[in-house]
Structures are given as structure tokens and as C-alpha cells.
MIBALO-706784 format. One record per residue: x negated, y, z of N, C-alpha, C in turn; residue in one letter. Coordinates in steps of 0.1 Angstrom, whole numbers, plus 2048, in hexadecimal, padded with zeros to 3 digits. Example, Ala and Ser with C-alpha at 12.3 -4.5 7.8 and 13.67 -1.06 7.14 Angstrom:
77C7C784E7857D384E77C7DF84Ea7807EA8477777F584777F80084Fs
//
This chain:
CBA21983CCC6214836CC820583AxCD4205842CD61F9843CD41EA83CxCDA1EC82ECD91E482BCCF1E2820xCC61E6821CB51E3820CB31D782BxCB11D9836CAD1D3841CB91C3843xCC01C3840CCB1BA840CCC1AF830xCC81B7825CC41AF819CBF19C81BxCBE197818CBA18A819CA918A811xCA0189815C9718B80EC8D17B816xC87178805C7E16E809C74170817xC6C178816C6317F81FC62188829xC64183835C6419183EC6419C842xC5719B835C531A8835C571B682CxC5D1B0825C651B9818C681AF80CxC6B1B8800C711B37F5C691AD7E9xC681A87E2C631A27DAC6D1AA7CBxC651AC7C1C691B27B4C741AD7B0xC7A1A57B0C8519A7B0C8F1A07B7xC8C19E7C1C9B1A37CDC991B47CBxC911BE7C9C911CA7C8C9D1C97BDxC9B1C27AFCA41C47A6CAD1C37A8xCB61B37B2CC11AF7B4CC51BB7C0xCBF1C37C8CC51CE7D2CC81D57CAxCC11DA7BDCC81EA7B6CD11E57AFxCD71D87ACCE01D87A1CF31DA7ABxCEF1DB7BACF71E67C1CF81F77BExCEE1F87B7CEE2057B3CEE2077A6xCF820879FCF820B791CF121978BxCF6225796CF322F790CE8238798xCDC22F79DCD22357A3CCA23579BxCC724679BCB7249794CAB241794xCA923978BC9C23278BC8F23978DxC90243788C82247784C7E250792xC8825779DC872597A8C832467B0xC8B2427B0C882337B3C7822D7B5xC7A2317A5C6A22A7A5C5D2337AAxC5F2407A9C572487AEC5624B7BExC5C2497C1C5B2447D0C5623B7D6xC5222F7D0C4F2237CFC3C2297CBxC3A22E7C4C2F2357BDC222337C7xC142297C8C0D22A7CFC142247E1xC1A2217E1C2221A7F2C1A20E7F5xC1820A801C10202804C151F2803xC131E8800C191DF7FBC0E1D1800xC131C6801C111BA7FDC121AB7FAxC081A57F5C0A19B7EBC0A18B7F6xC191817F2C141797FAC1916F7EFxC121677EDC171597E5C1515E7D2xC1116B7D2C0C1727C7C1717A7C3xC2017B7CEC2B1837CEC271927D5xC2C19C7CBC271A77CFC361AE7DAxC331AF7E9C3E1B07F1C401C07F7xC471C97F1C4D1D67F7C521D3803xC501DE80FC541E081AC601E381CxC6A1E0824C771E4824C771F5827xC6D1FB830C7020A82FC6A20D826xC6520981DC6421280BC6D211804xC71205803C812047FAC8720C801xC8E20C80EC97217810C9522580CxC8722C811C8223380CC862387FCxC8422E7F4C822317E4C9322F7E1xC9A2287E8CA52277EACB02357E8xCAE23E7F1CB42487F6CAC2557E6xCA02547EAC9A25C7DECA125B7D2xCA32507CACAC2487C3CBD24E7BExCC024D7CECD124D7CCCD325D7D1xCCA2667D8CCA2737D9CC427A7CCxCBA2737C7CB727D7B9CAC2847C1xCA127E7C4C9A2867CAC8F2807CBxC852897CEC742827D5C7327D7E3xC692757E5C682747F1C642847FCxC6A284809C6628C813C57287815xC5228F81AC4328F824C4528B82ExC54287834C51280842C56274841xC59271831C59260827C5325A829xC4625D826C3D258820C3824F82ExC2E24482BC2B23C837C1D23D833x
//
């Protein structure tokens, strides 16, 4: 998803809990609970004690989210 990767994000490397919130508030009516379970166990990390998601997880959990759906097996990273 484009604009995943295009987002302004502190860290290069993905999103910080903060900017995850400020991206979904583009999405009013995306499934959280697909959202967050996609997110479920993803590989992640901490820089400055900030815990930083990968831009292809968000996308990932993204689509899961706005499809209403689980992640695919060829999702997963």
C-alpha cells in the first residue's frame, strides 16, 4: 500500500504507536480487531524505547483490517 510507505514516519524503519493511530484515523471504518490481529506476534523493534512496526506489517494488518479478514500465509513475514 502505497501509502504506508509514503506516510511521514519518525523512523525509517516503521511506525511508532503514535503514528499507527494518526494512519487509522484515515480509516474510520476499519475492523480493529482484524487490524490488530494481524499485527498479533509480528516482528518488531524498539528504538529510543519506542516500540517501531515495520511498514510491511502495517500494510499487511492494514488490508486485513479494511478487507475484514485474516492474514494470508503468504502475509506473514
Amino acid at each position: 500500500m502505497k501509502e504506508i510507505y509514503e506516510f511521514k514516519t519518525r523512523y525509517e524503519q516503521g511506525f511508532t504507536n503514535e503514528e499507527v493511530k494518526e494512519l487509522l484515523k484515515s480509516y474510520p471504518n476499519i475492523n480493529m480487531d482484524k487490524f490488530n490481529d494481524a499485527l498479533m506476534g509480528n516482528t518488531c523493534q524498539v528504538i529510543d524505547g519506542n516500540i517501531i512496526m515495520y511498514h510491511c506489517d502495517i500494510s499487511a494488518a492494514l488490508k486485513c483490517g479494511i478487507e475484514n479478514r485474516g492474514l494470508k500465509p503468504e502475509e506473514w513475514d
